[in-house]
ROZA-305990 format. One line per field, with one value per atom (N, C-alpha, C, O, CB): atom name; y negated, x negated, z negated. Coordinates in pm, whole numbers, plus 50000, padded with zeros to 5 digits. Glycine has a CB too. Example, Ala and Ser with C-alpha at 12.3 -4.5 7.8 and 13.67 -1.06 7.14 Angstrom:
<atoms>
atom N, CA, C, O, CB, N, CA, C, O, CB;
y 50569, 50450, 50330, 50332, 50447, 50225, 50106, 49997, 49886, 50060;
x 48681, 48770, 48680, 48576, 48869, 48715, 48633, 48710, 48659, 48592;
z 49220, 49220, 49220, 49154, 49095, 49292, 49286, 49213, 49196, 49428;
</atoms>
This chain:
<atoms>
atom N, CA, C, O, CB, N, CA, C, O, CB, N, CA, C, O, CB, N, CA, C, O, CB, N, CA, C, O, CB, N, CA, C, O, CB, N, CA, C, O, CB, N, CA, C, O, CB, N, CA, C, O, CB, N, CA, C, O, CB, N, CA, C, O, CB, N, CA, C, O, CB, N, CA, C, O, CB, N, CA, C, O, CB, N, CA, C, O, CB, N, CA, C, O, CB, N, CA, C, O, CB, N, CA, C, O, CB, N, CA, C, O, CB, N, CA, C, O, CB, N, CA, C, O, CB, N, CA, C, O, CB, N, CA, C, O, CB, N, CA, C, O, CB, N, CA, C, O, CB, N, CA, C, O, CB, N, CA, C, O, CB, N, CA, C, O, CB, N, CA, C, O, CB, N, CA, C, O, CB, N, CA, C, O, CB, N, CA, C, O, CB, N, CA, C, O, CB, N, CA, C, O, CB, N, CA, C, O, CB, N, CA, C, O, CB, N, CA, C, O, CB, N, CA, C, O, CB, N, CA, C, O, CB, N, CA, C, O, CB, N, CA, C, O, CB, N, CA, C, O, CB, N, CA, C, O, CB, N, CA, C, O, CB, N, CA, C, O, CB, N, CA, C, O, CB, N, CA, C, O, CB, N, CA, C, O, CB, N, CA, C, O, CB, N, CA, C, O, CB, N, CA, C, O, CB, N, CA, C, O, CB, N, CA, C, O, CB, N, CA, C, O, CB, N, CA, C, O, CB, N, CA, C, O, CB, N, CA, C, O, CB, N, CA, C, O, CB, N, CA, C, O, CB, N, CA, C, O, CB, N, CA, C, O, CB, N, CA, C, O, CB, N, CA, C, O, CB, N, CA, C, O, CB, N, CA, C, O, CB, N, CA, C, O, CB, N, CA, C, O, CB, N, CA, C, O, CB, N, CA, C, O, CB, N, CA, C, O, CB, N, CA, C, O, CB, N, CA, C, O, CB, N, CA, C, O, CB, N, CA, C, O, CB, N, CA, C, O, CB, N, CA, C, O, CB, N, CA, C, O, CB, N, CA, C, O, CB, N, CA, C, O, CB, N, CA, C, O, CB, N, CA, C, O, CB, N, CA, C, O, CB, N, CA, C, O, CB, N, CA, C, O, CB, N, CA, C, O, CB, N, CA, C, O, CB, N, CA, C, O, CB, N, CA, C, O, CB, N, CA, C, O, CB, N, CA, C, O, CB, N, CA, C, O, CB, N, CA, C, O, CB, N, CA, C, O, CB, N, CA, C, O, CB, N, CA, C, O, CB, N, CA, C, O, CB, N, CA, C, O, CB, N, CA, C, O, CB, N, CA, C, O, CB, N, CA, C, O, CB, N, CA, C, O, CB, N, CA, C, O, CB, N, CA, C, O, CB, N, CA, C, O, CB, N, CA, C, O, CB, N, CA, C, O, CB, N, CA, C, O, CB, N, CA, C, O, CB, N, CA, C, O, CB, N, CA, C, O, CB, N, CA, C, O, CB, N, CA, C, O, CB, N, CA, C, O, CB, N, CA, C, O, CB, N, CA, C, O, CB, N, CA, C, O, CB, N, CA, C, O, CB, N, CA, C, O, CB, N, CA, C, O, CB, N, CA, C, O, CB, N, CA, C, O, CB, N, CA, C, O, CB, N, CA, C, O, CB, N, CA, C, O, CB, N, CA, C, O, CB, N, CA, C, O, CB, N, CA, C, O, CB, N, CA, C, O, CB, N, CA, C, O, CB, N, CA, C, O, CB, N, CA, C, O, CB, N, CA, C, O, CB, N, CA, C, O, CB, N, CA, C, O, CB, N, CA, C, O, CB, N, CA, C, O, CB, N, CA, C, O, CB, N, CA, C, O, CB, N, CA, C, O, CB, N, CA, C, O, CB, N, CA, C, O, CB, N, CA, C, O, CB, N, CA, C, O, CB, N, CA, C, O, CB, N, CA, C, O, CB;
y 49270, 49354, 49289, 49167, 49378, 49367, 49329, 49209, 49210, 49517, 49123, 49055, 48896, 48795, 49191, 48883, 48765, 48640, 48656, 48828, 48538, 48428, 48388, 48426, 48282, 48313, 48285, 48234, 48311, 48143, 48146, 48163, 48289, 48302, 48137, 48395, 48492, 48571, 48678, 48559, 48580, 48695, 48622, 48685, 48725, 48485, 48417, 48480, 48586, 48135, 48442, 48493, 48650, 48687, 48479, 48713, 48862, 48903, 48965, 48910, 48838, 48898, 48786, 48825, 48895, 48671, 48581, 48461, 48455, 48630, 48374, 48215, 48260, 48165, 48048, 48362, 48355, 48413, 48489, 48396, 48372, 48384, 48295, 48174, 48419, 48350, 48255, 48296, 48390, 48272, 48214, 48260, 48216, 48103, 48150, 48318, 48330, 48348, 48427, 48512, 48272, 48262, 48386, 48425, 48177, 48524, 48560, 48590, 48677, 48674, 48479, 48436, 48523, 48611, 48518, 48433, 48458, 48423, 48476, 48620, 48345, 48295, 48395, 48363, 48280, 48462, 48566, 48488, 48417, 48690, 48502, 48460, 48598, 48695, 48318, 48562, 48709, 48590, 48487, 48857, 48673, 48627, 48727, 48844, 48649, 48695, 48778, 48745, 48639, 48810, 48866, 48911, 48987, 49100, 49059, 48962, 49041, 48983, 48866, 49023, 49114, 49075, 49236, 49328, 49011, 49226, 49363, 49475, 49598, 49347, 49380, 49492, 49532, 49629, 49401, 49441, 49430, 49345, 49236, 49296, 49453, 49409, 49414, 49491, 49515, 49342, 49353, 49262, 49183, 49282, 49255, 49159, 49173, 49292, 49181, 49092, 49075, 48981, 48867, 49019, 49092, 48988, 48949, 49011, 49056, 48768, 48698, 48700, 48746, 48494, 48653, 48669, 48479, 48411, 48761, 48435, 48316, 48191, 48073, 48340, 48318, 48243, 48264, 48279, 48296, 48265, 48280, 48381, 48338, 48119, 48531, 48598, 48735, 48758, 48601, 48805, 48901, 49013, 49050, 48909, 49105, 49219, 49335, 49428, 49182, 49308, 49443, 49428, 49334, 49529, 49512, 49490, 49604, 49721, 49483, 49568, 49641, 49622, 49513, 49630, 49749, 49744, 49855, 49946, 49805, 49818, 49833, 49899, 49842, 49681, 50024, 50072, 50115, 50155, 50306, 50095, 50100, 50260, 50327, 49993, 50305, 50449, 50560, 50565, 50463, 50648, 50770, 50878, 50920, 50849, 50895, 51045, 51125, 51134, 51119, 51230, 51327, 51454, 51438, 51380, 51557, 51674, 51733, 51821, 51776, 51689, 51760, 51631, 51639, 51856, 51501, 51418, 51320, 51269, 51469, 51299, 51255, 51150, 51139, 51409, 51099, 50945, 51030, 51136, 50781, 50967, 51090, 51028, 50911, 51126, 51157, 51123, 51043, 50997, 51187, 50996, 50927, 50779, 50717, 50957, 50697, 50605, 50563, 50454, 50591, 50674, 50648, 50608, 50505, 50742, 50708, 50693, 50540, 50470, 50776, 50514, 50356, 50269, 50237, 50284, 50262, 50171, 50243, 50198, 50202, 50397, 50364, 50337, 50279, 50460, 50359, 50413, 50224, 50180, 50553, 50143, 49968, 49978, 49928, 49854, 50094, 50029, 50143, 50098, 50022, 50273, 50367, 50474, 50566, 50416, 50482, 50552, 50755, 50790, 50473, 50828, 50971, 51046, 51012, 50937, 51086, 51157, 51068, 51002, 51308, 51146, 51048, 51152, 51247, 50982, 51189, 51297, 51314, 51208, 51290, 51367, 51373, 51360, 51459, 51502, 51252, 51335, 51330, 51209, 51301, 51361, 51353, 51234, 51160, 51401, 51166, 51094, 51028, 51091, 51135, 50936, 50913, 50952, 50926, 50686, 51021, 51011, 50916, 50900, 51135, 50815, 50685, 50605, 50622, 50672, 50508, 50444, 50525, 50574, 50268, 50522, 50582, 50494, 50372, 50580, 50612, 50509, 50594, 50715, 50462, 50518, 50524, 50620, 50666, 50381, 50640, 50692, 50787, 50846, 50656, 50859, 50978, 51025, 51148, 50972, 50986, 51020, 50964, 50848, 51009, 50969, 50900, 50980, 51103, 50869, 50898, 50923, 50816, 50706, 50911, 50876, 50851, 50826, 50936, 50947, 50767, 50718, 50835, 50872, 50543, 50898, 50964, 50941, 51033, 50999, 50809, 50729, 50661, 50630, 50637, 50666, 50682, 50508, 50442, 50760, 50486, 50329, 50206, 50100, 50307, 50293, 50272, 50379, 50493, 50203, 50316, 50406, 50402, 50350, 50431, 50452, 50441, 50476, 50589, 50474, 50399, 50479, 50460, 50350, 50392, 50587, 50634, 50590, 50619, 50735, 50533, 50553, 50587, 50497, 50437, 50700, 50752, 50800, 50827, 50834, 50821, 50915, 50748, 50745, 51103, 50633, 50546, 50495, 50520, 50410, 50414, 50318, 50201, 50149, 50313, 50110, 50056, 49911, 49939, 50133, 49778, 49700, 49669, 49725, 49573, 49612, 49589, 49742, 49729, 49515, 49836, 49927, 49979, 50038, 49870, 49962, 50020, 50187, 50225, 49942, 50264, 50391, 50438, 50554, 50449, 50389, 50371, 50340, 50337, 50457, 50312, 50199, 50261, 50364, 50078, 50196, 50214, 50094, 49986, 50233, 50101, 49988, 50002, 50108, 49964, 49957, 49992, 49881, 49759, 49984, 49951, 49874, 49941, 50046, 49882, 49833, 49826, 49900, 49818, 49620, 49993, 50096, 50032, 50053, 50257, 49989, 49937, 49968, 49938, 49778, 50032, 50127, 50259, 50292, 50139, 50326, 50535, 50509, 50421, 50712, 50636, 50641, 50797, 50844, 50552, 50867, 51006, 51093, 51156, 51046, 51095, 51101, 51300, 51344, 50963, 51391, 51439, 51512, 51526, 51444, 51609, 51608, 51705, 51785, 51636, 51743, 51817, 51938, 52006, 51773, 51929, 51990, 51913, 51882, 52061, 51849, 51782, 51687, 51567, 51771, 51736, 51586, 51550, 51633, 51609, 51426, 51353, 51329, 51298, 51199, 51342, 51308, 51191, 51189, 51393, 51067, 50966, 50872, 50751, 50852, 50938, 50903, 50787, 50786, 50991;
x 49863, 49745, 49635, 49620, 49698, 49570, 49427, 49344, 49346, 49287, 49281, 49220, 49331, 49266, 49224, 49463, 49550, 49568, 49583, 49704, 49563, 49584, 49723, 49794, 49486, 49766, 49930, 49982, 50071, 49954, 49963, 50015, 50088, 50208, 49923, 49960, 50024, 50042, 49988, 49936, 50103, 50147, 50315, 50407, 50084, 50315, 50508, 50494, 50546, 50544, 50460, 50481, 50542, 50623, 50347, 50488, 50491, 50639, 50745, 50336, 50574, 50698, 50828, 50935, 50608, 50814, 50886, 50891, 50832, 50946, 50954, 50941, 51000, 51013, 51040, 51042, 51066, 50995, 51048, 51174, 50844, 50776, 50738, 50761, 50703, 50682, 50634, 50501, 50466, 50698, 50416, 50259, 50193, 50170, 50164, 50179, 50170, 49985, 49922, 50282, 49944, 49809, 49779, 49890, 49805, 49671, 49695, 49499, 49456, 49813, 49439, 49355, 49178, 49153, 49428, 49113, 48975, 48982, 48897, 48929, 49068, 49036, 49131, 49117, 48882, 49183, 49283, 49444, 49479, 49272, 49515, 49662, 49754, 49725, 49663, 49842, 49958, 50085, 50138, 50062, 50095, 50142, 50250, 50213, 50064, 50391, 50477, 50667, 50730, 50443, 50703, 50817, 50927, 50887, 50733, 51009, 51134, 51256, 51273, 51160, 51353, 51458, 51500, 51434, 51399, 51667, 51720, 51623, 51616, 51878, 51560, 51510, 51331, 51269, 51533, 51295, 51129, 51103, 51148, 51081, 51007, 50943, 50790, 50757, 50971, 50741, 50577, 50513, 50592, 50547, 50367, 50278, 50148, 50123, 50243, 50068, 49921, 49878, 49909, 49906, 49771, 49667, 49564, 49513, 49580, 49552, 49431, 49301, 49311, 49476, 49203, 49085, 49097, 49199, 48976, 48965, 48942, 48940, 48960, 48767, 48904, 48920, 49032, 49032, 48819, 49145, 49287, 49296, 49327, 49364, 49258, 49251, 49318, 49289, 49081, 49410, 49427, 49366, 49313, 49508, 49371, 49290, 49344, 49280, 49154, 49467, 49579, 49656, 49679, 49584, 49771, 49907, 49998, 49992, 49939, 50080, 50130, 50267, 50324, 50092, 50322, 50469, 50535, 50473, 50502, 50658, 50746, 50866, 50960, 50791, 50853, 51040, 51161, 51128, 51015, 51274, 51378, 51423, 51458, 51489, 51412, 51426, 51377, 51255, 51352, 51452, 51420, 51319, 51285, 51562, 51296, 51162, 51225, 51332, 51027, 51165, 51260, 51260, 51197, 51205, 51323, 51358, 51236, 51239, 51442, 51118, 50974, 50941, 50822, 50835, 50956, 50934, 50824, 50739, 50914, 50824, 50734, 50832, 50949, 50663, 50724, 50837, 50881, 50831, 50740, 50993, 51030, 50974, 50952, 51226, 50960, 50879, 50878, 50771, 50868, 51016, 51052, 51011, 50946, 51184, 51042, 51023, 50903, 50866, 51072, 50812, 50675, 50609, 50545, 50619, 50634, 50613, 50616, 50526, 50750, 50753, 50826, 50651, 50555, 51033, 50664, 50476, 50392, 50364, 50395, 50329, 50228, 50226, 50130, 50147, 50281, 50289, 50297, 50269, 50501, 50327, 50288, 50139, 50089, 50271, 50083, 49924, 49833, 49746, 49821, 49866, 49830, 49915, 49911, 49714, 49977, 50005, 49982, 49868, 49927, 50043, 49982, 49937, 49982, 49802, 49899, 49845, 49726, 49623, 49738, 49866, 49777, 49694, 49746, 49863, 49596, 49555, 49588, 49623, 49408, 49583, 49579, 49439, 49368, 49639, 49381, 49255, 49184, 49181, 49152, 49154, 49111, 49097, 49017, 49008, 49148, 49190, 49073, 49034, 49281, 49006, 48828, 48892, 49008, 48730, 48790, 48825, 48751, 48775, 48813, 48598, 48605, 48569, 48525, 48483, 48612, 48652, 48802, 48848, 48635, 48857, 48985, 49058, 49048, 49011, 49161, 49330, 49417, 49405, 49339, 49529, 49645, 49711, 49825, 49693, 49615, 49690, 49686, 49579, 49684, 49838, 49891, 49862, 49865, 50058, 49844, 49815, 49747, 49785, 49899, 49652, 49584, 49598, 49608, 49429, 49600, 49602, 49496, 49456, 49755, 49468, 49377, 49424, 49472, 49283, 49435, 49459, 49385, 49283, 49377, 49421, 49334, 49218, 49151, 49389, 49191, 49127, 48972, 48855, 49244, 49079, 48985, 48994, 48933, 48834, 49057, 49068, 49102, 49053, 49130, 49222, 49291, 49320, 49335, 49410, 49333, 49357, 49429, 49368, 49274, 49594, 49667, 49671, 49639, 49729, 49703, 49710, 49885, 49941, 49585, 49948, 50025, 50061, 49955, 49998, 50150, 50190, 50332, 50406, 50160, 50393, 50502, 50503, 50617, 50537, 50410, 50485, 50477, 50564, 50356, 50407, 50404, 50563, 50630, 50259, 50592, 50677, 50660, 50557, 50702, 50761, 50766, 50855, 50973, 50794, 50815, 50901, 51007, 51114, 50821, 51011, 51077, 51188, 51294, 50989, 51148, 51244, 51216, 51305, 51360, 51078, 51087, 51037, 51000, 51019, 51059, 50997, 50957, 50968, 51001, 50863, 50723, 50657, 50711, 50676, 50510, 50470, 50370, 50325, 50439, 50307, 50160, 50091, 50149, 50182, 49968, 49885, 49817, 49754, 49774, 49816, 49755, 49599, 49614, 49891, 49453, 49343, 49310, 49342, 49243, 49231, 49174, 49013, 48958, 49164, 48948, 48828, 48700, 48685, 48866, 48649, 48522, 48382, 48337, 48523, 48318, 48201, 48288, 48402, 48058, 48158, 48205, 48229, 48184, 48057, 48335, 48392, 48398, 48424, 48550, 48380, 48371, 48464, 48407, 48220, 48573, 48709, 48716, 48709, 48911, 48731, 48769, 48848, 48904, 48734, 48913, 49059, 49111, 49018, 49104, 49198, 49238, 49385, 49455, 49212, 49393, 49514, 49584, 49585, 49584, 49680, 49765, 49819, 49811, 49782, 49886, 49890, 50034, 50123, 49835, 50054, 50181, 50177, 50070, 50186, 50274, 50276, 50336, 50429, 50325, 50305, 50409, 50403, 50379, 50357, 50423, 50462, 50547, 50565, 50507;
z 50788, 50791, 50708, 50701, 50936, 50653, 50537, 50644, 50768, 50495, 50567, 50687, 50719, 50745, 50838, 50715, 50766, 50651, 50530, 50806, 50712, 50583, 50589, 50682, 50590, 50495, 50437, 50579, 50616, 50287, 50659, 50781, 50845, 50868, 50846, 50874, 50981, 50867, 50894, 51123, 50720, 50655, 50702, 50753, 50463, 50668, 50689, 50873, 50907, 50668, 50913, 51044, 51069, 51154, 51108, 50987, 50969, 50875, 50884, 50883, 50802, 50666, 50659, 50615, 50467, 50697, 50664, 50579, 50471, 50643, 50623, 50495, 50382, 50304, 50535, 50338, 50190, 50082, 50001, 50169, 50081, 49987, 49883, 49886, 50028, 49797, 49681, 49697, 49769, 49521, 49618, 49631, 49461, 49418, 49789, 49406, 49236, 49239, 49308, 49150, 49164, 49088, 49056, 49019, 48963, 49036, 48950, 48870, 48795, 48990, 48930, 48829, 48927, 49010, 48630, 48853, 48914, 49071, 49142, 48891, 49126, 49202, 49339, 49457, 49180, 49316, 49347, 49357, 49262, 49217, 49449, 49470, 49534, 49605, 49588, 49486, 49552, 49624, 49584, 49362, 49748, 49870, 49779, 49774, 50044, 49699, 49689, 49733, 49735, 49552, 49759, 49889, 49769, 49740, 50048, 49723, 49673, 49755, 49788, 49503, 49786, 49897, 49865, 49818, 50085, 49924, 49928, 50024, 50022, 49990, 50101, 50221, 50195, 50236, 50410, 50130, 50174, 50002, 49967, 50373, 49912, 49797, 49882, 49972, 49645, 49839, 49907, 49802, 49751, 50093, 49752, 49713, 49818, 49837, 49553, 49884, 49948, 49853, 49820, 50112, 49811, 49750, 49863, 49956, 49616, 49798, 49910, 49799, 49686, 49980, 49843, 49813, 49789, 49802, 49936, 49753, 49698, 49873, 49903, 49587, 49936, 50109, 50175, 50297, 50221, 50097, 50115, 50255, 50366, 50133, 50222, 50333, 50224, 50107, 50423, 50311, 50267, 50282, 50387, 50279, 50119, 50124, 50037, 49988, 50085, 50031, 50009, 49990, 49913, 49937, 50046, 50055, 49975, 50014, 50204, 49866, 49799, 49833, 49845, 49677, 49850, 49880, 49749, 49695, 50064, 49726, 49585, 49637, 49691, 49501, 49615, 49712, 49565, 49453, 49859, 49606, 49524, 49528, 49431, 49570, 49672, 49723, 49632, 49614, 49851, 49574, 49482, 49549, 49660, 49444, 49421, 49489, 49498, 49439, 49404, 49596, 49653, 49534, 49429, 49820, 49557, 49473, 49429, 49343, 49543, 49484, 49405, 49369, 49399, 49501, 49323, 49266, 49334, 49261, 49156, 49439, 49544, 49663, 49700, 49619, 49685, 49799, 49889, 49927, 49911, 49928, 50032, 50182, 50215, 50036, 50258, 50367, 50450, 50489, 50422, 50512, 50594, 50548, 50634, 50618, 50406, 50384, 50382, 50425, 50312, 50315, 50332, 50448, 50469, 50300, 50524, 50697, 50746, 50792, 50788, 50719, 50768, 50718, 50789, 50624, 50634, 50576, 50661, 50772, 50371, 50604, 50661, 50833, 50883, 50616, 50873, 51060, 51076, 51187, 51146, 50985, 51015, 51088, 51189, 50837, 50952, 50981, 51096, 51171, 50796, 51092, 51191, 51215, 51133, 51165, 51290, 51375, 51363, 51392, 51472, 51339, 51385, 51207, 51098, 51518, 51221, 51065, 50922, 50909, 51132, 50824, 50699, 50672, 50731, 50540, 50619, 50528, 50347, 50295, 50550, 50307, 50159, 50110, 50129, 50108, 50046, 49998, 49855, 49834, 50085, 49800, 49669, 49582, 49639, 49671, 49441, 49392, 49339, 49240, 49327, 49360, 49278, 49121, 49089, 49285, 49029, 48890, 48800, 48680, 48836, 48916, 48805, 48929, 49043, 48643, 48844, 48739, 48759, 48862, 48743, 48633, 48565, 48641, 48661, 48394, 48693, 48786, 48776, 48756, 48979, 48795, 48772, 48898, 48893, 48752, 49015, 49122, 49149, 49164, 49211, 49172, 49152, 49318, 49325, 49086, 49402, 49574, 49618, 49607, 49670, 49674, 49823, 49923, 49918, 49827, 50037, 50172, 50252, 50211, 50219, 50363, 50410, 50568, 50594, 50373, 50656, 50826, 50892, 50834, 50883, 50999, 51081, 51160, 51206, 51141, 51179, 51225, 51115, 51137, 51265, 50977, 50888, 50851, 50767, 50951, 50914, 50876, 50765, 50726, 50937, 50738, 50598, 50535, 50577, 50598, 50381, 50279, 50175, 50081, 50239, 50138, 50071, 49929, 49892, 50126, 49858, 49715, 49678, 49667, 49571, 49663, 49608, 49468, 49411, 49623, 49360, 49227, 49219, 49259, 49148, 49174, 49131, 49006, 48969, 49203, 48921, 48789, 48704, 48617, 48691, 48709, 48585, 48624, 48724, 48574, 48507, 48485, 48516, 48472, 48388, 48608, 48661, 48573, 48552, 48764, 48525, 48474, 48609, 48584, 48405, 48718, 48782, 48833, 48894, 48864, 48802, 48865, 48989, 49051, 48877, 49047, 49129, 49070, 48959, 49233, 49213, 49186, 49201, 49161, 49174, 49283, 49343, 49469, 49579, 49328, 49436, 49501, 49559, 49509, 49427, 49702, 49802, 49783, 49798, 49979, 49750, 49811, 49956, 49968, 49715, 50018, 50136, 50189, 50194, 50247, 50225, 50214, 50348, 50404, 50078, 50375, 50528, 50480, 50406, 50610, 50493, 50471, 50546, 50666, 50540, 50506, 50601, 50554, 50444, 50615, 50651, 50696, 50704, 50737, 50578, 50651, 50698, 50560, 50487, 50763, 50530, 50389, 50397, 50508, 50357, 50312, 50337, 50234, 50145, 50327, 50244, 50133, 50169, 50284, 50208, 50041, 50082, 50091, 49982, 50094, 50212, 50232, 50145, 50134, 50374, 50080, 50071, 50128, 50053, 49999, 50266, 50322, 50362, 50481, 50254, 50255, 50310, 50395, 50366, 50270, 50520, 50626, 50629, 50615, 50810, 50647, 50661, 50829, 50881, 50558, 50893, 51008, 50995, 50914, 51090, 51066, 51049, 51227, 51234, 50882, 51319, 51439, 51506, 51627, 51461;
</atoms>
C-alpha cells in the first residue's frame, strides 16, 4: 500500500526483489516472477508512493483488461466499486483509463493501447488520493467485490 517502506513492501510481496535507482532521489522497489510483475516507487524517505503492476494477461475482445484480472489489483486496495472518471488532459498522458475507489481514496490509471518493451499488455498504477479530489465520473463502474 502507498505509504510502506522496503521492509513491509518484502513482507508483502516477498524477498525477491531488486531495488533500481531511478534518479532524483527516487528508487523502484521492482518484482518480475511468473506470477506478480510490480514496480513501487519510494520517495527520497524510502516510503512508497505508487505501485505499478505489469500483467502478461490479454485484453479482452473490446480491447480493454479483462475484468476479472483487473479486479484481482484493484479490490488489494478497496473493496466494492471503481468508478470511471475522466482522464486529466494536462499535463499530456499517456492514460488510456482512470478509475477512481468508491470511497474516493485511490486512483488508478489504466495503460493499454501504448507499447510495451517488456511485453506486457498492460499496466495500472495505483495512488493513494489525499485531501477531497473531485474527479469526474463518467458512468462507468467496475464492481470488484
Amino acid at each position: 500500500m502507498p505509504g510502506e517502506n522496503i521492509e513491509q513492501l518484502a513482507k508483502r510481496f516477498g524477498k525477491n526483489y531488486t531495488i533500481k535507482a531511478m534518479g532524483g532521489g527516487l528508487v523502484a522497489f521492482h518484482i518480475r516472477s511468473e506470477k506478480l510483475n510490480v514496480d513501487v516507487l519510494l520517495n527520497s524517505q524510502q516510503v512508497s508512493e505508487h505501485e505499478i503492476y505489469y500483467s502478461r494477461v490479454s485484453l479482452d475482445g473490446n480491447g480493454l483488461p479483462p475484468h476479472d484480472a483487473l479486479c484481482k489489483i484493484l479490490k488489494t486496495y478497496a473493496l466494492g466499486r471503481w468508478m470511471e472518471v475522466d482522464v486529466p488532459q494536462l499535463p499530456r498522458t499517456h492514460i488510456d483509463c482512470s478509475l477512481r475507489s468508491e470511497k474516493s481514496d485511490y486512483l488508478a490509471a489504466l495503460y493499454y493501447s501504448m507499447h510495451n518493451v517488456e511485453g506486457f499488455k498492460w499496466i495500472v498504477l495505483i495512488q493513494k488520493v489525499e485531501g477531497n479530489r473531485n474527479y469526474k465520473a463518467n458512468g462507468k463502474v467496475y464492481g470488484c467485490s
